[in-house]
N, C-alpha and C positions, 0 to 999 in steps of 0.2 A: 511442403511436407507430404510424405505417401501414408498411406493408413500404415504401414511396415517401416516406419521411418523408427529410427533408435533414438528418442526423446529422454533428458533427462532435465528433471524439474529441480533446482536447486530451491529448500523449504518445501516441500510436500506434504509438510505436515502444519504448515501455518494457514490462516484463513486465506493468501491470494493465489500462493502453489497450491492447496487445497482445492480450489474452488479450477483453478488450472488443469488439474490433475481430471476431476468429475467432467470438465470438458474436452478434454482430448478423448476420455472413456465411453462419452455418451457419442462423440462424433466415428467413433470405431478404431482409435489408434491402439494398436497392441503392443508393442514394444515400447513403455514406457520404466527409465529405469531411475528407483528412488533411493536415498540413505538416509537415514536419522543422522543427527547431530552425535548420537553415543557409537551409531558405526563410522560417521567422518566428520572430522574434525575441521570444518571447511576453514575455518584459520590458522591451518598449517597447510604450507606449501608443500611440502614433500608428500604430504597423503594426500592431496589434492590433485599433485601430477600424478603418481600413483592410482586414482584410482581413475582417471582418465586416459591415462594410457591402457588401464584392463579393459574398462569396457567402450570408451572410444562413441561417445555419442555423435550421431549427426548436427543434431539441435537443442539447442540449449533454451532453456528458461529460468533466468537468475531473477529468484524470488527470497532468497535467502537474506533475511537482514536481522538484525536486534531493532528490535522498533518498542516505541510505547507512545503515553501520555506526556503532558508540558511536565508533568515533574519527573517520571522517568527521563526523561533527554535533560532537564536540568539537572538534576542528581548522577547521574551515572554520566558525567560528559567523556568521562577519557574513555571506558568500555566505548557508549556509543560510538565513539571517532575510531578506535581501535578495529576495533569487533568489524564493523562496516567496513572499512579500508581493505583490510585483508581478506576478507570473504571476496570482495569483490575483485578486488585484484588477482588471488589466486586464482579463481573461476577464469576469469576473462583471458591470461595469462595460460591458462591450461587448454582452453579453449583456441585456444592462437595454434599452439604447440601439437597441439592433435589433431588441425585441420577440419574443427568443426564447420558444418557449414553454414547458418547463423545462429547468433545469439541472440538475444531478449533479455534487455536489461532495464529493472521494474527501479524505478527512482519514486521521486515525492513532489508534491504540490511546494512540500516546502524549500526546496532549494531557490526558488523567486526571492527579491527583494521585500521583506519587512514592509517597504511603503509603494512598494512599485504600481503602476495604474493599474485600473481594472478594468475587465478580465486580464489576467494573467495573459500575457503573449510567449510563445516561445523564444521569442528574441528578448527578453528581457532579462535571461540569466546573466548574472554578472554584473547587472547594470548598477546594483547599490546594497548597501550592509545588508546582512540577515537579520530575524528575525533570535535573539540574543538568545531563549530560552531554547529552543533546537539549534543553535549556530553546530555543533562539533555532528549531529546527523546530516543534517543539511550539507555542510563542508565535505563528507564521506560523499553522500551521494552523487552529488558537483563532478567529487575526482572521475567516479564508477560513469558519469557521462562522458566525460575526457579522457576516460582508457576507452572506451567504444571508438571514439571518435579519432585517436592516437594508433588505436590498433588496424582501425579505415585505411587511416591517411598513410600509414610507415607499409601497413602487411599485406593492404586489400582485404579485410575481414571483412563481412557483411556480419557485423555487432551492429545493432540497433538500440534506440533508448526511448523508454515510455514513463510518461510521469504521472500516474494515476492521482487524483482528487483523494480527501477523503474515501475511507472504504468503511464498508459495514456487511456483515454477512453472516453466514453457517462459520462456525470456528471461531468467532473472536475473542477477544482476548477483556474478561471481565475480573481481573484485579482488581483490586480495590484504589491502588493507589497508580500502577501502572499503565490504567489500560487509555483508550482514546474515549472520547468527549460523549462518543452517542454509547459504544456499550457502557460506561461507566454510568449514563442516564437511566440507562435498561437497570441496572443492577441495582441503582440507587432507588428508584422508582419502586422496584419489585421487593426489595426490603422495606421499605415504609409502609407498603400495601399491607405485607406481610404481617407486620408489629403493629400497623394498626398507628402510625404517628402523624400526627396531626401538619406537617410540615417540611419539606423537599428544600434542603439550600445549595442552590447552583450556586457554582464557581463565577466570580466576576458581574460583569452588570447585566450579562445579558444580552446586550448590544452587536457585539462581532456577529459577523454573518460566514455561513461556512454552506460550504459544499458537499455533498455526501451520494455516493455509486456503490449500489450494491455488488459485493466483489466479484457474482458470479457473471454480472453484465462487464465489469474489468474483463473475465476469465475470455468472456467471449471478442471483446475490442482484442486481446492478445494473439488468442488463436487468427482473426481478421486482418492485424496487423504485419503476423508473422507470414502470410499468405501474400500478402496485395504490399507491404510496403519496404523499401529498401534502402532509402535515404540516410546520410549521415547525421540528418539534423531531428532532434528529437521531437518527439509527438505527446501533446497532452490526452488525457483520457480523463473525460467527467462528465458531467449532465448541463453544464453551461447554466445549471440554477444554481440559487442559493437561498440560505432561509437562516434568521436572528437563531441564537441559541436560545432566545426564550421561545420562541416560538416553537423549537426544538422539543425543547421540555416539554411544553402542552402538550406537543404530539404525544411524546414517548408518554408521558401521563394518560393520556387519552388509551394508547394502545394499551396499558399494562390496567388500565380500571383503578389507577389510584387515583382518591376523592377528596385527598386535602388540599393544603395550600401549596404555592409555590414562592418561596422566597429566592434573591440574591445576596451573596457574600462578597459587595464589591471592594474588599481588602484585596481580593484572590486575582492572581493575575488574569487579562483578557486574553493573552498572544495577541498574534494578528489580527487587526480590524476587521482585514476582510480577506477570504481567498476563493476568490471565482476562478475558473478558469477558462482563457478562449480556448472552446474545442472547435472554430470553424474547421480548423486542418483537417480535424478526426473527419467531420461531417462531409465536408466534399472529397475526401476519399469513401466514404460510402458509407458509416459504422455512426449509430445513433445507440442511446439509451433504452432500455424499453422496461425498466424496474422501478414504479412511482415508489418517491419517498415511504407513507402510509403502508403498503403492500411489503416494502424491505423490511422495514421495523419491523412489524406483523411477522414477517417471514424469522426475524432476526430471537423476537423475543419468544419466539414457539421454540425454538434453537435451544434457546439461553435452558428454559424450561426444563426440556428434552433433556439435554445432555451437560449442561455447566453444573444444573443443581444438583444432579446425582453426586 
């Protein structure tokens, strides 16, 4: 990519096109072109080719998805399967058609196997059931890697796929019911402080162990990868740690200065036992971590403060 390159971020307004976006700006790229959801309707096809034919991007970054928490994906299964399908197919499909010259296409930790070994390898897709409470995002995202790889193999695209870990960052998404594990910690956390309650009840036992990369270290592995890599086989992206969700909790407790207890609600589903991921791929092509857990959150719950509570 030239600092003059016509960049279009599909989601520029979610926490990992977000965080995407502040890195193409901070590196000096000027031509970068964005739409809201209420200017395109990235699940219709017609205004999809439409609007890639007007402005005809060089390079693509599909960050655009419906995403949430274990009970948004188990609640909304037909949206999530729908909504993801077509976003990405449209993009990837229009992107063919317009002669972009590569794409970047942002997947999940969770399209691996439910029980598969650890760390996660990239050759592991495929190899066994999902994990049941995300199967229909999971299943979406799977396709969105096999249209990359389909569009490679039939067109010559240079489509690429990236599976980022856990994310947490500037922008996320603190619903109450919908959001992922660590902001929903942050929020839960910060209302107890608040009220002044004697008691914090996490979801589950406690036990699973999870992964977490602050988005704007994803933002930077993308821009690294979109430079240096061009393979048809896809690339994880994460910190190769991981840490219990109890352990979790005390952080986020720790960070936010609440001083009560911490309980478990273990009626409440765990998901996955565990999801590490091997990043040696990422690492011997060049691109490491460099945002400790402690410092994200930190960075994350100034955020929440900032701008969620207004």
């Amino acid at each position: 990519m030239n600092k003059d390159s016509k960049i279009y971020i599909a989601g520029h307004r979610g926490m990992v096109g977000g965080a995407i976006k502040r890195a193409l700006e901070k590196r000096g790229y000027t031509i970068i072109v964005t739409r809201t959801s209420a200017e395109l309707d990235l699940r219709k096809q017609e205004s999809v080719a439409e609007f890639f034919a007007l402005e005809k991007p060089e390079y693509v970054f599909l960050a655009a998805a419906k995403v949430g928490g274990i009970m948004a994906n188990n609640t909304y299964r037909a949206e999530f399967l729908y909504d993801n399908l077509m976003i990405e197919a449209n993009i990837i499909h229009s992107a063919y058609q317009q002669g972009v010259k590569k794409l970047m296409f942002l997947g999940s930790s969770c399209i691996y196997p439910k029980m598969a070994p650890q760390p996660l390898k990239e050759d592991y897709l495929l190899t066994g059931p999902l994990e049941p409470t995300n199967e229909p995002y999971a299943i979406a995202k799977i396709a969105g890697i096999k249209l990359c790889e389909a569009y490679r193999d039939q067109y010559g695209c240079n489509f690429i796929s990236v599976m980022p870990t856990n994310l947490y960052g500037y922008g996320d998404n603190y619903h109450p019911q919908n959001s992922h594990v660590l902001p929903a910690l942050i929020r839960r956390f910060h209302e107890a402080k608040e009220k002044g309650e004697p008691e914090v009840v996490v979801w589950g036992t406690g036990t699973p162990r999870r992964e977490f990369l602050f988005a704007d270290d994803l933002a930077d592995a993308c821009l690294f990868l979109m430079e240096h890599y061009n393979e048809r086989e896809l690339v994880n992206i994460g910190t190769g740690e991981d840490i219990p969700i109890g352990e979790l909790a005390a952080l986020v407790s720790k960070v936010t200065a609440y001083k009560g207890a911490i309980s478990f609600d273990t009626t409440r589903p765990d998901g996955t036992p565990r999801k590490l991921m091997d990043v040696s791929k990422l690492h011997q092509l060049g691109w490491q971590h460099f945002t400790l857990l402690e410092e994200g959150v930190q960075a994350a719950y100034q955020d929440f403060k900032q701008h969620y509570l207004r």
